[in-house]
Biopython code that builds the backbone (N, CA, C, O; Angstrom):
import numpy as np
from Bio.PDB.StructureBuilder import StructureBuilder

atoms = [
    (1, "UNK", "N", (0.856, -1.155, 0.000)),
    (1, "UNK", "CA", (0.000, 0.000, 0.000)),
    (1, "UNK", "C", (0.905, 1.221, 0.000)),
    (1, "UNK", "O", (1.872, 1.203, 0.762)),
    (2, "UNK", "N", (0.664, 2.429, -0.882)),
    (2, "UNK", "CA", (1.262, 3.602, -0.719)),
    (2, "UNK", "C", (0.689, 4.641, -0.618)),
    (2, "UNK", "O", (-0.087, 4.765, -1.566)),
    (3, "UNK", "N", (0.657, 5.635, 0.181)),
    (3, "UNK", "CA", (-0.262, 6.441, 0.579)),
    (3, "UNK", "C", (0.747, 7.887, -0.186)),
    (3, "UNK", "O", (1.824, 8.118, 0.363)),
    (4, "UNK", "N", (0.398, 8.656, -1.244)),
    (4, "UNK", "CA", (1.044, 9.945, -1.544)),
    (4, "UNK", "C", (0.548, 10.694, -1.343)),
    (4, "UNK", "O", (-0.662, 10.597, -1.140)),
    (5, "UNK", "N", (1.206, 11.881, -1.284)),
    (5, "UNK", "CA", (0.595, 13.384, -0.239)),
    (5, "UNK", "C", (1.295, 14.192, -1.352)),
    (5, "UNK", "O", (2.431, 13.723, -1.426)),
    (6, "UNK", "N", (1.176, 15.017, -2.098)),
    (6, "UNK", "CA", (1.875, 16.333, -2.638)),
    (6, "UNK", "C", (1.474, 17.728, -2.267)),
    (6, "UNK", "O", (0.473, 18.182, -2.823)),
    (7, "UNK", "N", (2.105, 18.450, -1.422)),
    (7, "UNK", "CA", (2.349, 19.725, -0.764)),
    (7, "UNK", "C", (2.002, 20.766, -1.902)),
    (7, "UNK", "O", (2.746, 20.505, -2.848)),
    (8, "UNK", "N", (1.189, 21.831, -2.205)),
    (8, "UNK", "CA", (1.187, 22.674, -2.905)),
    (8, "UNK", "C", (1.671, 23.744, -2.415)),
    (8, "UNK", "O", (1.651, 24.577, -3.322)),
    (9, "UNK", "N", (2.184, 24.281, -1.290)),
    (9, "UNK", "CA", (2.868, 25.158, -0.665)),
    (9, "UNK", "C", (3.785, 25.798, -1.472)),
    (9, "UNK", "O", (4.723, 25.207, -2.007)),
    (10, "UNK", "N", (3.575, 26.898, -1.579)),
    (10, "UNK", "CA", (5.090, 27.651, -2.032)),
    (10, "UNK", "C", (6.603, 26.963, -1.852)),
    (10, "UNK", "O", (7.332, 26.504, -2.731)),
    (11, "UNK", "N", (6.836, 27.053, -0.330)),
    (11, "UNK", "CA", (8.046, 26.546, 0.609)),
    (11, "UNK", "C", (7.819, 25.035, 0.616)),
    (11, "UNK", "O", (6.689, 24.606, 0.382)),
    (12, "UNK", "N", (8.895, 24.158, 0.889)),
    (12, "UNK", "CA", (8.938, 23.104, 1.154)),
    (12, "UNK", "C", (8.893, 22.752, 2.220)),
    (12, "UNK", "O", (9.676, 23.512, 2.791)),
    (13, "UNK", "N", (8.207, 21.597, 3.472)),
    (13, "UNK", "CA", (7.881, 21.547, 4.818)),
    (13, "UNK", "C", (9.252, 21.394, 5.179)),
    (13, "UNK", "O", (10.157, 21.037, 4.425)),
    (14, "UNK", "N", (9.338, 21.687, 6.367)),
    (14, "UNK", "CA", (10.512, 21.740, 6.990)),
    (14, "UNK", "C", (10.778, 19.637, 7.803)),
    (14, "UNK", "O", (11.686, 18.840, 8.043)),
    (15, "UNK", "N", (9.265, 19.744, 7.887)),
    (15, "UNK", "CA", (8.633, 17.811, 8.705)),
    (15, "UNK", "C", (8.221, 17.773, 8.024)),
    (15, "UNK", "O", (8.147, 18.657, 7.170)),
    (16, "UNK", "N", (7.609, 16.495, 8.013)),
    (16, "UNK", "CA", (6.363, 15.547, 7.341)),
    (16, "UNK", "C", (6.268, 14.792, 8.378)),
    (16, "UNK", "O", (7.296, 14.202, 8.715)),
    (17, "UNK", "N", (4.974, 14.580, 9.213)),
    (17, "UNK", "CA", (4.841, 13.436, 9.556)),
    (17, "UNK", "C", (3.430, 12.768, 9.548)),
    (17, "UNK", "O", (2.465, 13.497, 9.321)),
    (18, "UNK", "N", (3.225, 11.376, 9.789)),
    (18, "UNK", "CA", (2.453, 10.729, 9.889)),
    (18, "UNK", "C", (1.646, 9.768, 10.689)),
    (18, "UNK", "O", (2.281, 8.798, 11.104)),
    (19, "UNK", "N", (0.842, 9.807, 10.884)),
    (19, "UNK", "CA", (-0.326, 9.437, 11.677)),
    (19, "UNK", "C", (-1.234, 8.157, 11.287)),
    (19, "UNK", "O", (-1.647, 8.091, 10.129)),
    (20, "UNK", "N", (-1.553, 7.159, 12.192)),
    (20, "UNK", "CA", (-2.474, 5.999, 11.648)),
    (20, "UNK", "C", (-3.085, 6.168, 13.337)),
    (20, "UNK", "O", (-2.595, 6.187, 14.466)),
    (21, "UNK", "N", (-4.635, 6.284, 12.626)),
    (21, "UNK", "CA", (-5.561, 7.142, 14.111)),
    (21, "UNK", "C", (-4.637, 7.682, 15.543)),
    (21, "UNK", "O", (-4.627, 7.358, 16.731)),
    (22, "UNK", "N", (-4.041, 8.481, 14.859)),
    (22, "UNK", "CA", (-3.504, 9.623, 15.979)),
    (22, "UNK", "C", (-2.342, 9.117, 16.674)),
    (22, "UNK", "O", (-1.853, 9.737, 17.619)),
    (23, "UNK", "N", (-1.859, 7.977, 16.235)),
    (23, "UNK", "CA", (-0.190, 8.154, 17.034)),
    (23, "UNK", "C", (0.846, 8.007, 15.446)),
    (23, "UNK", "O", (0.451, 7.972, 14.280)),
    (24, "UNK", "N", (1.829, 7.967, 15.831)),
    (24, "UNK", "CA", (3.021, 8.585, 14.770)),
    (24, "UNK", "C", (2.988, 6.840, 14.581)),
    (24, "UNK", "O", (2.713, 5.868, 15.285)),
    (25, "UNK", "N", (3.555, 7.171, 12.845)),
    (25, "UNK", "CA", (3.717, 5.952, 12.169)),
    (25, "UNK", "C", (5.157, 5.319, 12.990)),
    (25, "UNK", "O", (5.336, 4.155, 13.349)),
    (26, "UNK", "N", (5.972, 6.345, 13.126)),
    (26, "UNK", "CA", (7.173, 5.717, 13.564)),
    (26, "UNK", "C", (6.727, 4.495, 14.560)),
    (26, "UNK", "O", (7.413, 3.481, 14.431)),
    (27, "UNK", "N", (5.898, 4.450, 15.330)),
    (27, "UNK", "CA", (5.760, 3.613, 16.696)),
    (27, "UNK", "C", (5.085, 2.213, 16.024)),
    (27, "UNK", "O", (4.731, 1.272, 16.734)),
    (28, "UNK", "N", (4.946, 2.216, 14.389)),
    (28, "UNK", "CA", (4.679, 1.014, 13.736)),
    (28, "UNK", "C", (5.492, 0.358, 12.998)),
    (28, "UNK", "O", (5.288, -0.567, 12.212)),
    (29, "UNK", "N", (6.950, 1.192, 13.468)),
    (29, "UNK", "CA", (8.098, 0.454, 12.188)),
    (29, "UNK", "C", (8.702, -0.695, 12.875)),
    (29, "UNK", "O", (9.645, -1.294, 12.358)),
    (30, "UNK", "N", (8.097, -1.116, 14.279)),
    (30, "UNK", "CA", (8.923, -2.456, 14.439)),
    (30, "UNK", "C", (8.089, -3.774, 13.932)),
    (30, "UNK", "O", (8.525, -4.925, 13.893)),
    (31, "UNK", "N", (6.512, -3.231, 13.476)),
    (31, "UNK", "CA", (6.646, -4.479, 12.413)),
    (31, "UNK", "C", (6.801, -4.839, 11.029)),
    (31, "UNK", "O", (6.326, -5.568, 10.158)),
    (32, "UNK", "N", (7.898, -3.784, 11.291)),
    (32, "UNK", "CA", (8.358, -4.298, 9.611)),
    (32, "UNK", "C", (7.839, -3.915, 8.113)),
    (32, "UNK", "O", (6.710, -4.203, 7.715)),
    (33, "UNK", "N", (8.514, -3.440, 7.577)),
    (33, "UNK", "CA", (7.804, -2.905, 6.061)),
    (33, "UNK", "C", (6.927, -2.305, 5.835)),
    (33, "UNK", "O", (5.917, -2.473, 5.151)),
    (34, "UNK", "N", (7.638, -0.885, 6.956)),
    (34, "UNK", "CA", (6.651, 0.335, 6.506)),
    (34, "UNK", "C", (7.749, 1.414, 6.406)),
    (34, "UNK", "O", (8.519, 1.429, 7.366)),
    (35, "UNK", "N", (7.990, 2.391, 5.356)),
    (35, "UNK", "CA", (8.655, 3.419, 5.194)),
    (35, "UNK", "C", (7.956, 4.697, 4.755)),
    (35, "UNK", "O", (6.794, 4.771, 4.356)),
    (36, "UNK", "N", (9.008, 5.896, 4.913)),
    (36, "UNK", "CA", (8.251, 7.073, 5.156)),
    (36, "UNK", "C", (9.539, 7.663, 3.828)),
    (36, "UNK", "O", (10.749, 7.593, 4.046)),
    (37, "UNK", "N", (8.988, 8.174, 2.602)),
    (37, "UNK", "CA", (10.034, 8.979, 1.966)),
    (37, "UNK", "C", (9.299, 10.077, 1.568)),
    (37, "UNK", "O", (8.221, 10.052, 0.975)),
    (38, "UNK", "N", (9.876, 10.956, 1.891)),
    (38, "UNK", "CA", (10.024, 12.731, 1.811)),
    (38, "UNK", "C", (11.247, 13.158, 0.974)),
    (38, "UNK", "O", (12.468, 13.019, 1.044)),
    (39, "UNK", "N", (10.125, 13.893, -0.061)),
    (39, "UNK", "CA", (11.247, 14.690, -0.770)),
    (39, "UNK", "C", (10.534, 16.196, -0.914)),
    (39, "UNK", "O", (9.600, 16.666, -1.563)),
    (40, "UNK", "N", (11.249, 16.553, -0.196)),
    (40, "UNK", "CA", (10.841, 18.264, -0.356)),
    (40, "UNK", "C", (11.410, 19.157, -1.467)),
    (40, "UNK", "O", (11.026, 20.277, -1.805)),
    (41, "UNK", "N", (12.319, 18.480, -1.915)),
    (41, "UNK", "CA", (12.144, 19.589, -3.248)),
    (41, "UNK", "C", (11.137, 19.317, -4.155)),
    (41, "UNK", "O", (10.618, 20.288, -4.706)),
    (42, "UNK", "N", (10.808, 18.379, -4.386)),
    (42, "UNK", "CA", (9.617, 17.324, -4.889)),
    (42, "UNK", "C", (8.099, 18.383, -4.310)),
    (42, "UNK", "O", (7.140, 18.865, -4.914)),
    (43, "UNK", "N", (8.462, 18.384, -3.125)),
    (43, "UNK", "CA", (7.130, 18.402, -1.838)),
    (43, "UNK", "C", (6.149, 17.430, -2.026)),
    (43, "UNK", "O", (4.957, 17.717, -2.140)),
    (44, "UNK", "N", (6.595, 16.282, -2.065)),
    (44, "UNK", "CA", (6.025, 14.776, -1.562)),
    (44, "UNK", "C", (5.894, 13.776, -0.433)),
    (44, "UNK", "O", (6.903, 13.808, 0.272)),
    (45, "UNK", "N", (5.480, 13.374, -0.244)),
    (45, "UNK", "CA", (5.851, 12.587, 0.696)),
    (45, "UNK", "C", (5.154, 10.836, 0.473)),
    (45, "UNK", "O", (3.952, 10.681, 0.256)),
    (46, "UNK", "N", (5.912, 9.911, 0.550)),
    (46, "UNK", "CA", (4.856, 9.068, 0.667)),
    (46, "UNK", "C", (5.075, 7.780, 1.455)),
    (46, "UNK", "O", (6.120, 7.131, 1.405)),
    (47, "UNK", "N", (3.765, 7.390, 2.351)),
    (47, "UNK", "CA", (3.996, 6.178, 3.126)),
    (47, "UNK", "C", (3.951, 5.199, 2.806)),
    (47, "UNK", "O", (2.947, 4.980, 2.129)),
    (48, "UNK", "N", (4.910, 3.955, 3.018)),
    (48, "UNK", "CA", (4.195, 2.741, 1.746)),
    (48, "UNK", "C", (5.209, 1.893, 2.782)),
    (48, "UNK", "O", (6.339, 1.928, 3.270)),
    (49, "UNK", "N", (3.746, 0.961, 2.750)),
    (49, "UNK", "CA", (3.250, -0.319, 3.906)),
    (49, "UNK", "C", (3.230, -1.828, 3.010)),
    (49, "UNK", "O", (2.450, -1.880, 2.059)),
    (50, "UNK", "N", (3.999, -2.915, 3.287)),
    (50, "UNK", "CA", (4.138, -3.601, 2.743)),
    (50, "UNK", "C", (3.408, -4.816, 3.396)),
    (50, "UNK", "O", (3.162, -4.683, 4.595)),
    (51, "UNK", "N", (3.070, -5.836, 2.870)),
    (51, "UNK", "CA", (2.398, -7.230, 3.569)),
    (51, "UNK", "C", (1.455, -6.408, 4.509)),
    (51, "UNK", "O", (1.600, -6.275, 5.724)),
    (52, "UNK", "N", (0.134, -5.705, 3.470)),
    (52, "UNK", "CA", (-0.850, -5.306, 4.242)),
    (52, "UNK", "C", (-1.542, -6.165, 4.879)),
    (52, "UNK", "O", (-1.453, -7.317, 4.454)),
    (53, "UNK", "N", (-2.272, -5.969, 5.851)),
    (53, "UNK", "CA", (-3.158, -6.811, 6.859)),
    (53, "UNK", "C", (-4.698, -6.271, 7.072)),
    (53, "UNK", "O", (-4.940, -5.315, 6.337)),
    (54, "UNK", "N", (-5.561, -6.586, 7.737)),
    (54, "UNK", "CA", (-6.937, -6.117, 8.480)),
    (54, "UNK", "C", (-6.244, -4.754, 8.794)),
    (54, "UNK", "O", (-6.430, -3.638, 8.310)),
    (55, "UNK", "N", (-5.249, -5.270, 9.911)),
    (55, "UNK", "CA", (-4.765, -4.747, 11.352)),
    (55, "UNK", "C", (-4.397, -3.488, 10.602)),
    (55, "UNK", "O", (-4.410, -2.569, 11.420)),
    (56, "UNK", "N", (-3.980, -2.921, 9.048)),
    (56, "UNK", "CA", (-3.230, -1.711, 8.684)),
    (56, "UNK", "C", (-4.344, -0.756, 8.427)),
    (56, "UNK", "O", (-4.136, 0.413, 8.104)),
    (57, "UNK", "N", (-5.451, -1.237, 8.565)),
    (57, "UNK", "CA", (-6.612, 0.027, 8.302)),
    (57, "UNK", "C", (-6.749, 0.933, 8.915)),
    (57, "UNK", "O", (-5.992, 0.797, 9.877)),
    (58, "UNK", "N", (-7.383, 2.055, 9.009)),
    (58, "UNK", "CA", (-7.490, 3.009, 9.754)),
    (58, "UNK", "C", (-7.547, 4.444, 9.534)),
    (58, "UNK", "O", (-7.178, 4.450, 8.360)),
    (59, "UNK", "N", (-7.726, 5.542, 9.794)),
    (59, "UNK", "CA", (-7.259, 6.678, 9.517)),
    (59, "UNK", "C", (-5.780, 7.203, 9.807)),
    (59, "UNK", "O", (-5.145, 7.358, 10.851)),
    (60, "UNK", "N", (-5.469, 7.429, 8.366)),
    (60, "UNK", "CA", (-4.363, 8.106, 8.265)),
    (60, "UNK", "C", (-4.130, 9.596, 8.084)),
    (60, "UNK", "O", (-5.075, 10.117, 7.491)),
    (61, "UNK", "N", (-3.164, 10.434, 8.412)),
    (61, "UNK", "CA", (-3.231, 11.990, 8.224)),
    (61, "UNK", "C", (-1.683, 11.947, 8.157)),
    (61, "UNK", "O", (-0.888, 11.419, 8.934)),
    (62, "UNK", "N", (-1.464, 12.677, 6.967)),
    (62, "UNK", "CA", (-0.121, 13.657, 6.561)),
    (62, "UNK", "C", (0.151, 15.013, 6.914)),
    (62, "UNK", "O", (-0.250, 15.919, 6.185)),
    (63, "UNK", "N", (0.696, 15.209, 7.802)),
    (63, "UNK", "CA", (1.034, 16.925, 9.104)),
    (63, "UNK", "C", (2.261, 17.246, 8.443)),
    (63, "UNK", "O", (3.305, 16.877, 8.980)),
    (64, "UNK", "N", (2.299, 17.863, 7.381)),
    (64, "UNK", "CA", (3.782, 18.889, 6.980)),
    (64, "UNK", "C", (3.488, 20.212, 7.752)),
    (64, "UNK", "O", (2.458, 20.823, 8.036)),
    (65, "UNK", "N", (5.084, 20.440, 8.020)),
    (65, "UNK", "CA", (5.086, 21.712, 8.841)),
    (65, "UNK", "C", (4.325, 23.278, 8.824)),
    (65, "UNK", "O", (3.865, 24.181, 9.523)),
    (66, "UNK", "N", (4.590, 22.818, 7.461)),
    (66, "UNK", "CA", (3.884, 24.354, 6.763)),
    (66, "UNK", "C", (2.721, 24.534, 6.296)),
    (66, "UNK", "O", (2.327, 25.590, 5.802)),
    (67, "UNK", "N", (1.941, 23.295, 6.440)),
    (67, "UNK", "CA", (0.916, 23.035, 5.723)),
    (67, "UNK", "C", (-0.358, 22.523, 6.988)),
    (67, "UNK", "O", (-0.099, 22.249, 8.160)),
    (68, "UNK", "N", (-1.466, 22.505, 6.470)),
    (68, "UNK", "CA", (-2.588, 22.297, 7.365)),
    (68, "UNK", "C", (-2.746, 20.408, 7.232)),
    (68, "UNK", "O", (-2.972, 20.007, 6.091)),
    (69, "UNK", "N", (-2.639, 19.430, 8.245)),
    (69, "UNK", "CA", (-2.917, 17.638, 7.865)),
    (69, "UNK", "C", (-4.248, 17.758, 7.024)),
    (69, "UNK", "O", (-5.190, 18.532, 6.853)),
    (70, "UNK", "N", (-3.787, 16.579, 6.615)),
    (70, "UNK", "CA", (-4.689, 16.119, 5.985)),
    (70, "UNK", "C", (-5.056, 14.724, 6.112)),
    (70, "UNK", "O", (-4.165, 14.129, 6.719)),
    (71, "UNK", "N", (-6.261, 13.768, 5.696)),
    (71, "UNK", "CA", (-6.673, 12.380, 6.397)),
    (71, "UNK", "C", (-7.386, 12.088, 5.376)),
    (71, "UNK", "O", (-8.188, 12.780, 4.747)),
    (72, "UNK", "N", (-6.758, 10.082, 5.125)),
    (72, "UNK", "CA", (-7.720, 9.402, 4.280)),
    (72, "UNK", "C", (-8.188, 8.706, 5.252)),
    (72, "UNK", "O", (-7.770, 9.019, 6.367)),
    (73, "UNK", "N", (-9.224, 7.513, 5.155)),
    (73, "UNK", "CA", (-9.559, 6.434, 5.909)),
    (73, "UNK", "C", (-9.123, 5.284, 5.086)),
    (73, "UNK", "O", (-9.385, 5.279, 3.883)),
    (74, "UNK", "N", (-8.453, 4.270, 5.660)),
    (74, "UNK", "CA", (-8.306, 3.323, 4.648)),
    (74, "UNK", "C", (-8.678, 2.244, 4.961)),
    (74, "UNK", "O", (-8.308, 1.943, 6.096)),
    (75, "UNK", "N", (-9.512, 1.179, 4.243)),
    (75, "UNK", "CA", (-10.184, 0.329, 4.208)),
    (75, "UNK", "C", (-9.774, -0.475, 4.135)),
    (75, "UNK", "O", (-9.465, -0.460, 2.944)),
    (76, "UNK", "N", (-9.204, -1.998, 4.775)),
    (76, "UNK", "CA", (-8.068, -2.805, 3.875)),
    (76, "UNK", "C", (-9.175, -4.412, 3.695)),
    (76, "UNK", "O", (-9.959, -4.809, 4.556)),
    (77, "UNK", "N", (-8.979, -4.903, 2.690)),
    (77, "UNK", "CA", (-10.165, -6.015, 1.937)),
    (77, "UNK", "C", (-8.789, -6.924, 1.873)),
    (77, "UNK", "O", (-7.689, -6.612, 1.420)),
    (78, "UNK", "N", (-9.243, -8.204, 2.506)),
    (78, "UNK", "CA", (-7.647, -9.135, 1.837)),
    (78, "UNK", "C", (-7.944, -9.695, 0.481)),
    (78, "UNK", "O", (-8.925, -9.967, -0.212)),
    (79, "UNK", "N", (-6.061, -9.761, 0.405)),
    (79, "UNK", "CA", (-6.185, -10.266, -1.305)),
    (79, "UNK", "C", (-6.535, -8.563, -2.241)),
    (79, "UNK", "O", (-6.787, -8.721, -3.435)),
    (80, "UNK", "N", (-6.544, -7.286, -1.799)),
    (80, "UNK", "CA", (-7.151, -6.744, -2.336)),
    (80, "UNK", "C", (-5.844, -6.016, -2.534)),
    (80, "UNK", "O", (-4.978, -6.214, -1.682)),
    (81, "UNK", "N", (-5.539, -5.080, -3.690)),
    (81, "UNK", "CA", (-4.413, -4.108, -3.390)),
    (81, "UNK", "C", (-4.738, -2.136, -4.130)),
    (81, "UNK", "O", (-5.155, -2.019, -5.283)),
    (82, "UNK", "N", (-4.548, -1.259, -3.528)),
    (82, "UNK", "CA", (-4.586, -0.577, -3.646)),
    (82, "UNK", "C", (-3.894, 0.678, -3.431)),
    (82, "UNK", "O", (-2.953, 0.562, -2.645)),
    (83, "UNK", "N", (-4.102, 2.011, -3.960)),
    (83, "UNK", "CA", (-3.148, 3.252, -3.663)),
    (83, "UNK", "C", (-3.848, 4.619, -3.603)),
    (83, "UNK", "O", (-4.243, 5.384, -4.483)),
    (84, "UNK", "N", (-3.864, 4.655, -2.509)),
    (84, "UNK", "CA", (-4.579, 5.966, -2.188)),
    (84, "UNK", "C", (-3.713, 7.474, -2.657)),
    (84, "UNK", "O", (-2.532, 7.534, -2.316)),
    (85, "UNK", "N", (-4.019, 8.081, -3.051)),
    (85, "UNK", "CA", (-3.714, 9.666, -2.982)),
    (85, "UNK", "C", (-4.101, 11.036, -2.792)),
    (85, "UNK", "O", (-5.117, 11.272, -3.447)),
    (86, "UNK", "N", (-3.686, 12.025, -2.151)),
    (86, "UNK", "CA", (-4.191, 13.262, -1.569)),
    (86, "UNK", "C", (-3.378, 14.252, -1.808)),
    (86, "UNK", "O", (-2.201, 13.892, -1.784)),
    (87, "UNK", "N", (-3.535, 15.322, -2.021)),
    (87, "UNK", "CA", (-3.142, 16.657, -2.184)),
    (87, "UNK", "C", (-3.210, 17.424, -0.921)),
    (87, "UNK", "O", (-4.368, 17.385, -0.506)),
    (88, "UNK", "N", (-2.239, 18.277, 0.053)),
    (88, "UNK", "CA", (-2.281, 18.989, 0.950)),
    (88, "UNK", "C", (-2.051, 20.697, 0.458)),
    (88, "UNK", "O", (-0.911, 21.151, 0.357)),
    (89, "UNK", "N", (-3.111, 21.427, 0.215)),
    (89, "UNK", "CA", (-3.228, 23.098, -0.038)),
    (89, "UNK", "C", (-2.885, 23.643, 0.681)),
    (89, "UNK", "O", (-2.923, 24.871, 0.597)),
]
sb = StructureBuilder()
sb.init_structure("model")
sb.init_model(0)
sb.init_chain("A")
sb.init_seg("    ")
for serial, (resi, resn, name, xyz) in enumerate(atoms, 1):
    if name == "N":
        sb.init_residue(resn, " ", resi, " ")
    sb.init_atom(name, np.array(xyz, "f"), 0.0, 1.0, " ", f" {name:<3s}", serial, name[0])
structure = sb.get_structure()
């Protein structure tokens, strides 16, 4: 699963971070095959979760520094694969 965010901001965020219902993704990287790449000259960001499960559903929100979060809900169906994307104004 990859979740992309593109920043329309003038400036590039100084953070990016991310959220799965309100705590930081970081506190989900000890199980494994989930990464966070940010490119701010880009002003992208994107989360991408590997060997999705039930357990990876949830609401997600992308918080760049400069920018107001933003939130998908994601639905996860097994056997199913998909890629969400959002724009942050």
């Amino acid at each position: 699963m990859c979740l992309n965010v593109e920043n329309k901001s003038p400036e590039p965020p100084r953070t990016v971070v991310w959220y799965r219902n309100g705590k930081n993704v970081n506190t989900l990287l000890k199980r494994g095959g989930i990464s966070v790449v940010t490119e701010s000259r880009r002003r992208t960001s994107n989360l991408l979760i590997s060997k999705v499960t039930t357990k990876d559903a949830g609401n997600y929100t992308c918080a760049p520094s400069n920018a107001q979060a933003d939130s998908v809900m994601v639905h996860v169906i097994e056997g199913m694969y998909f890629i969400c994307s959002f724009t942050i104004i």
